[in-house]
ROSE-4610 file (N, C-alpha, C; in Angstrom, 1 decimal, always signed):
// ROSE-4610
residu = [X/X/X/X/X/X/X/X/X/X/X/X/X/X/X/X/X/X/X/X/X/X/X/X/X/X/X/X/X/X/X/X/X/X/X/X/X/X/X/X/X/X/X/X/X/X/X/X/X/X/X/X/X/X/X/X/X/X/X/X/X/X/X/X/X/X/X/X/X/X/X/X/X/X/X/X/X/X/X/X/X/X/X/X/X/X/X/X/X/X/X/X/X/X/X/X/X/X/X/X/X/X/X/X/X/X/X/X/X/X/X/X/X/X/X/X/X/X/X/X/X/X/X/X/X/X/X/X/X/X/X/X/X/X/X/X/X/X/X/X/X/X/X/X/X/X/X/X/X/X/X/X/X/X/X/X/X/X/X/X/X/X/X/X/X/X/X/X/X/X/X/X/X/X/X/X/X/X/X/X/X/X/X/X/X/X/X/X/X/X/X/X/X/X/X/X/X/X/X/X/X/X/X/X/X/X/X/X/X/X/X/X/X/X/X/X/X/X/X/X/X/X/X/X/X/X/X/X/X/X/X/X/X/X/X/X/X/X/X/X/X/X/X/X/X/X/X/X/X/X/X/X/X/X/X/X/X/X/X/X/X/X/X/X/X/X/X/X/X/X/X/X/X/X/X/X/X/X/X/X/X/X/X/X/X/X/X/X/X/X/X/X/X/X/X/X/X/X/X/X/X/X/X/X/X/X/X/X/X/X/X/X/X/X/X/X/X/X/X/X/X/X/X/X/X/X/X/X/X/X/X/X/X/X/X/X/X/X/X/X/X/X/X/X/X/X/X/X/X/X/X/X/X/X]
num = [1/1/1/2/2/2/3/3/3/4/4/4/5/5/5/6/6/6/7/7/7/8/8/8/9/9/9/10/10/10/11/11/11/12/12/12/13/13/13/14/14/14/15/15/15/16/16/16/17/17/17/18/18/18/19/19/19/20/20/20/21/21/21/22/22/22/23/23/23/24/24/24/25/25/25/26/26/26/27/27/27/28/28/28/29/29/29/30/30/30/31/31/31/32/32/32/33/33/33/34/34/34/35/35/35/36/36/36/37/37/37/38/38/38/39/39/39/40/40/40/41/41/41/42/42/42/43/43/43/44/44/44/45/45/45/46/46/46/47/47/47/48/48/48/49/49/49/50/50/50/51/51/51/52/52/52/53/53/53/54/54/54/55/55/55/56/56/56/57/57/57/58/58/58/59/59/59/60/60/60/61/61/61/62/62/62/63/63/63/64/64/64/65/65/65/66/66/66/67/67/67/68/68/68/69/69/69/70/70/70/71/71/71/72/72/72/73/73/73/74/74/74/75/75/75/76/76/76/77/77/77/78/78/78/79/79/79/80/80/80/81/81/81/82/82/82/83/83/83/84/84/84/85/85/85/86/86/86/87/87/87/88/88/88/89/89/89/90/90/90/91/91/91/92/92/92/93/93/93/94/94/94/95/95/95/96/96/96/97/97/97/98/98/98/99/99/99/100/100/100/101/101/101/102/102/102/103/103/103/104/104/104/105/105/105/106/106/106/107/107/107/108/108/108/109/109/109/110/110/110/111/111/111/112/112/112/113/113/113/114/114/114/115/115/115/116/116/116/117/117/117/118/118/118]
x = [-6.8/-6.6/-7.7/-7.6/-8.4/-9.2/-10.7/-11.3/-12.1/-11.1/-10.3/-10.3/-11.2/-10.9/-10.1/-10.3/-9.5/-8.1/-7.3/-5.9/-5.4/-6.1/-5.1/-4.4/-3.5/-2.2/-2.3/-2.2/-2.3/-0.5/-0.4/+0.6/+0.3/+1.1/+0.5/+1.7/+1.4/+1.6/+1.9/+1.9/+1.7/+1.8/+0.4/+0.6/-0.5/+0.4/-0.3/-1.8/-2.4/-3.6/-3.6/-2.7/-3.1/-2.9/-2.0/-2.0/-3.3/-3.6/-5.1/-6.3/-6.1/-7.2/-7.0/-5.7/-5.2/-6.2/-5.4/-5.9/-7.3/-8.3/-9.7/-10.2/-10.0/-9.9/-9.8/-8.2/-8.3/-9.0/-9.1/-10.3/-11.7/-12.1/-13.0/-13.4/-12.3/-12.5/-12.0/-11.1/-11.2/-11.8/-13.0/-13.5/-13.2/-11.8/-11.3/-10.5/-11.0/-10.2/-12.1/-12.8/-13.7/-13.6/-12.1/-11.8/-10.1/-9.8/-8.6/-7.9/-7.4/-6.3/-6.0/-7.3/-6.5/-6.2/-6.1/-4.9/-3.6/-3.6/-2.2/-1.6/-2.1/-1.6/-1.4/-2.5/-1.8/-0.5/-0.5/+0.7/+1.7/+2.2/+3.4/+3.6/+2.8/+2.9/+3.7/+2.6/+3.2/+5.2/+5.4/+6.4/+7.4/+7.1/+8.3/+7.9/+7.2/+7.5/+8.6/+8.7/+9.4/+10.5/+10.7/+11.8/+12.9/+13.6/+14.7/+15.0/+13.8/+13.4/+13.3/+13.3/+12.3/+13.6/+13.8/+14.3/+13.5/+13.8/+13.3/+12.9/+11.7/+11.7/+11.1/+11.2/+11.3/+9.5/+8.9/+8.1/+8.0/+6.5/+6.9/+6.7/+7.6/+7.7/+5.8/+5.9/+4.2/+3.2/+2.1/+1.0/+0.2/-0.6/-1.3/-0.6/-0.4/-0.2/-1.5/-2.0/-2.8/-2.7/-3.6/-3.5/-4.3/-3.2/-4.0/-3.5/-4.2/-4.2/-3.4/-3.0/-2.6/-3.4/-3.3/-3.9/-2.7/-2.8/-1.8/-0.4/-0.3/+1.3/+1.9/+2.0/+2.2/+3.8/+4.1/+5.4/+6.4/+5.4/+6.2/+6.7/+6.5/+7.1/+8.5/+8.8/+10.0/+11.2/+10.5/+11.3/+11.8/+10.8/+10.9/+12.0/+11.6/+13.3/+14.2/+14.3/+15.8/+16.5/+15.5/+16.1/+16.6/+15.5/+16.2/+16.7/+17.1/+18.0/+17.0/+16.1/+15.1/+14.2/+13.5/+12.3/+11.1/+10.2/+8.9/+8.2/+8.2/+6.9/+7.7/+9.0/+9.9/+9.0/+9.2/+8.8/+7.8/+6.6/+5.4/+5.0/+5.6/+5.4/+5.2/+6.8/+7.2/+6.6/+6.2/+5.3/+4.0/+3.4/+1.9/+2.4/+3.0/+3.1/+3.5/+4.9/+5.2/+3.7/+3.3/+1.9/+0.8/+0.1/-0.4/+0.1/+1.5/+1.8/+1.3/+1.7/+1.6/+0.6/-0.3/-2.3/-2.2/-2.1/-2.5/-2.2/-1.0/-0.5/-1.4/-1.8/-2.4/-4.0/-4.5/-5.8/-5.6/-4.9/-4.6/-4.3/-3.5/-3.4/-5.1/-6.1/-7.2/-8.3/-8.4/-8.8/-8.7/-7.6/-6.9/-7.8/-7.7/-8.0/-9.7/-10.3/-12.1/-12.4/-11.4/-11.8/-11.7/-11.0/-10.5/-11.3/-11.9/-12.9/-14.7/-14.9/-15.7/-16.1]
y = [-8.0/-6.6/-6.0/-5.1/-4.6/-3.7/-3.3/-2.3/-1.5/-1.3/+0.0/+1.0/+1.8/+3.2/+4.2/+3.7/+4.9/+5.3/+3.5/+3.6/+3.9/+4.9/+5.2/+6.1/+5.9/+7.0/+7.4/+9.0/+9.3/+9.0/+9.5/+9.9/+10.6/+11.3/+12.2/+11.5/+11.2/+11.0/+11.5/+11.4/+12.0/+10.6/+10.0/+9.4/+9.5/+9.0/+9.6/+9.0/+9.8/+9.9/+8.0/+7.7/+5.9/+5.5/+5.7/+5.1/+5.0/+6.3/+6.4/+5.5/+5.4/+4.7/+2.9/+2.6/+1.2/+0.8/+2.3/+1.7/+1.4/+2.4/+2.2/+1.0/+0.1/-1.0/-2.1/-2.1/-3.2/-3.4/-2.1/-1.9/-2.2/-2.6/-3.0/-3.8/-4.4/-6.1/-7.0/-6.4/-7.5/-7.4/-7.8/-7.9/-8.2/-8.0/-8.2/-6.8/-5.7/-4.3/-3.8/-3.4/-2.7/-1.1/-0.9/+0.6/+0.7/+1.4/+1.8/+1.4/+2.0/+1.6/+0.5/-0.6/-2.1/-2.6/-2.1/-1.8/-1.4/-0.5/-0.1/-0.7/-1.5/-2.4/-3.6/-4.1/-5.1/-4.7/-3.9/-3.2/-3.3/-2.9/-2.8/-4.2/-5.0/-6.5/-7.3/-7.1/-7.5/-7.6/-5.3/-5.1/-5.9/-5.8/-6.2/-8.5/-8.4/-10.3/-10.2/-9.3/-9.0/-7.6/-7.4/-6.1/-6.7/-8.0/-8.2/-7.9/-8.0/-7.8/-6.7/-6.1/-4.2/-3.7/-2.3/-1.0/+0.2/+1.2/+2.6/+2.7/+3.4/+4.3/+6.1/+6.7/+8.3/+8.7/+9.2/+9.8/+10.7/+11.0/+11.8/+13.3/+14.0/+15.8/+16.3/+15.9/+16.6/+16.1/+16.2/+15.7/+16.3/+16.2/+16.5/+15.9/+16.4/+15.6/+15.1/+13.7/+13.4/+12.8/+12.6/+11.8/+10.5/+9.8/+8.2/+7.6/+6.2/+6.2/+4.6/+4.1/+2.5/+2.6/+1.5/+1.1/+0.4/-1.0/-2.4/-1.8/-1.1/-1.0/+0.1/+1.1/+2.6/+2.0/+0.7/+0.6/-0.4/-1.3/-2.1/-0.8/-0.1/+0.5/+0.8/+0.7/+1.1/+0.2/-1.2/-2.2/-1.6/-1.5/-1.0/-0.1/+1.1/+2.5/+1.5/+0.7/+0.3/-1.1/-1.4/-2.4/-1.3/-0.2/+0.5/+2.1/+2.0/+3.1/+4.4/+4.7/+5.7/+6.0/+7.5/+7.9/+7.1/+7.6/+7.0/+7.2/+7.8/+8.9/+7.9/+7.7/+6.7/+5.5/+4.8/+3.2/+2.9/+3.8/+3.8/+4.0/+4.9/+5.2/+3.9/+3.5/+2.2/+0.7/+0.6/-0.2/-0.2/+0.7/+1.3/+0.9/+1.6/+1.6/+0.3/-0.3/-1.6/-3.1/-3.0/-3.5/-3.0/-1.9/-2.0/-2.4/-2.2/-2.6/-4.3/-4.8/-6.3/-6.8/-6.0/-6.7/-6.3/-5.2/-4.5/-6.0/-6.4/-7.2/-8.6/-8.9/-9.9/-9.6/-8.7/-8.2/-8.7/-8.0/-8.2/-9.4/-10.1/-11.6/-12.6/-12.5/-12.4/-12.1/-11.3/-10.2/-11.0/-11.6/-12.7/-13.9/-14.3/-15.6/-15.6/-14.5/-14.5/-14.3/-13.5/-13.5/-14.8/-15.1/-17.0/-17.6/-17.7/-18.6/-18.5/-17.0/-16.7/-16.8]
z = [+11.2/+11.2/+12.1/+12.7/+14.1/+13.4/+13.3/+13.4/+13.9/+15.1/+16.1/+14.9/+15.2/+14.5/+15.2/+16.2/+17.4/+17.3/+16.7/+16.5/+15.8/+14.7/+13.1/+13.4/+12.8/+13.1/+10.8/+11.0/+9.7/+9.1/+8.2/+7.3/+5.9/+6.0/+4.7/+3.4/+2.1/+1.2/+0.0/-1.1/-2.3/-3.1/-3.6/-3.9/-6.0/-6.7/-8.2/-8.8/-9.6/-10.0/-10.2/-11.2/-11.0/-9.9/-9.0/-7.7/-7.3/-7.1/-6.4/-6.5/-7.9/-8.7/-8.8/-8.6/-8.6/-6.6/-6.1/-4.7/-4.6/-4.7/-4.9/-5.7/-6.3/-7.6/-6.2/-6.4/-4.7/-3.5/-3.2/-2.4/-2.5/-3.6/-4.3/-4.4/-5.2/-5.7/-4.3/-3.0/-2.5/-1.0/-0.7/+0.6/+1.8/+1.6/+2.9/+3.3/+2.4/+2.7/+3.1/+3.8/+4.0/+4.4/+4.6/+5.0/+4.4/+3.9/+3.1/+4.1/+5.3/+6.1/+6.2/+6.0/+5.8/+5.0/+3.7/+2.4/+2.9/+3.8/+4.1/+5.1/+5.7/+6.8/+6.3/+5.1/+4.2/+3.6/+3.1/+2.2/+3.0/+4.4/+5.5/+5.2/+6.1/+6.2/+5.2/+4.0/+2.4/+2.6/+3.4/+2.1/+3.1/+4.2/+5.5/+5.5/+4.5/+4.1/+3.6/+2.3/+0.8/+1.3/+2.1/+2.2/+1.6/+2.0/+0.8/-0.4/-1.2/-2.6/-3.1/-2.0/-2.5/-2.0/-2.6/-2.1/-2.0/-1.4/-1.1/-2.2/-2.7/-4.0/-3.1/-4.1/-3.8/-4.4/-3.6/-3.8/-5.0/-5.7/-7.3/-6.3/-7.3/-6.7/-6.8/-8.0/-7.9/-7.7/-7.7/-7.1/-5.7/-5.2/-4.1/-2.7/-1.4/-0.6/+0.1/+0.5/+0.9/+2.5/+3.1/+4.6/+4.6/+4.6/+4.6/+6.1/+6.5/+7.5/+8.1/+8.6/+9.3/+10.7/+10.8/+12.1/+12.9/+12.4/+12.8/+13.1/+12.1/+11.3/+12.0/+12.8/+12.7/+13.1/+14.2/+14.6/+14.1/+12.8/+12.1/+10.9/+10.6/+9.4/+9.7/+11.0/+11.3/+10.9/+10.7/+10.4/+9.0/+7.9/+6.7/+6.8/+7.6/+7.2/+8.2/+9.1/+9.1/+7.7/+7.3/+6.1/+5.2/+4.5/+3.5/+4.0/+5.3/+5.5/+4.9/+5.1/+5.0/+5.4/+5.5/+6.6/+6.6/+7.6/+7.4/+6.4/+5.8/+4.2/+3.3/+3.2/+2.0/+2.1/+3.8/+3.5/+3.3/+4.1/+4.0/+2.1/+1.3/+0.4/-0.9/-0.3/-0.9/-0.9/+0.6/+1.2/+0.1/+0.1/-0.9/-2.3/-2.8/-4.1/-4.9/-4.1/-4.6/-4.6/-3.3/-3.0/-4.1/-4.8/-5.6/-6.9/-7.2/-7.9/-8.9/-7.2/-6.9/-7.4/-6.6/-6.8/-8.2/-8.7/-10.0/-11.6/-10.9/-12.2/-11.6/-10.4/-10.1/-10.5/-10.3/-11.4/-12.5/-13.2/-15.0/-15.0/-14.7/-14.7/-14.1/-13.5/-13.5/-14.5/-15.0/-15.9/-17.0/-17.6/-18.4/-18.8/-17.4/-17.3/-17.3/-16.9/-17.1/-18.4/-19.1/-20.6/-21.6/-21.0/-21.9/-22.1/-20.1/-20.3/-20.6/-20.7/-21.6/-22.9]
């Protein structure tokens, strides 16, 4: 992943209070995100491995809109809205969310396994 700061292309989002907090967590625990946008360039990547598997999901009505950022990705997402026949803010959304999803249960399953062996 490039860090070219020059090349982020934003997108604005709405994404929810746990979202937020799952993102920050990953970002965290894994050192290979040192700037959010390469969370979301992992996330594109991820969803366009797995687009067969995934569909669109819809953005929640409420919440804050925020501006997050890609680097890598600004022209792979396009792959995304032609698999699921939907805009950019959809795949990108979906991209994000499904991907924390991912890590999140790969944490907890983690999480699991350090307690055991304690």
């Amino acid at each position: 992943m490039t860090q070219d700061k020059t090349k982020l292309t934003a997108f604005t989002l709405k994404l929810s209070d746990d979202d937020r907090q799952t993102m920050k967590l990953v970002c965290a625990v894994d050192s290979a995100f040192k700037y959010q946008y390469q969370m979301f360039d992992a996330a594109v990547y991820w969803a366009i491995e797995n687009k067969e598997k995934l569909v669109a999901i819809a953005n929640p009505k409420d919440g804050d809109n925020r501006s997050y950022y890609v680097s890598d990705t600004a022209d792979q997402i396009k792959v995304l809205e032609e698999q699921w026949n939907c805009n950019t803010t959809r795949a990108l959304y979906t991209a994000v969310v499904t991907y924390l999803k991912f890590r999140e249960a790969g944490l907890r399953v983690d999480d699991k396994i350090a307690s055991k062996a304690s």
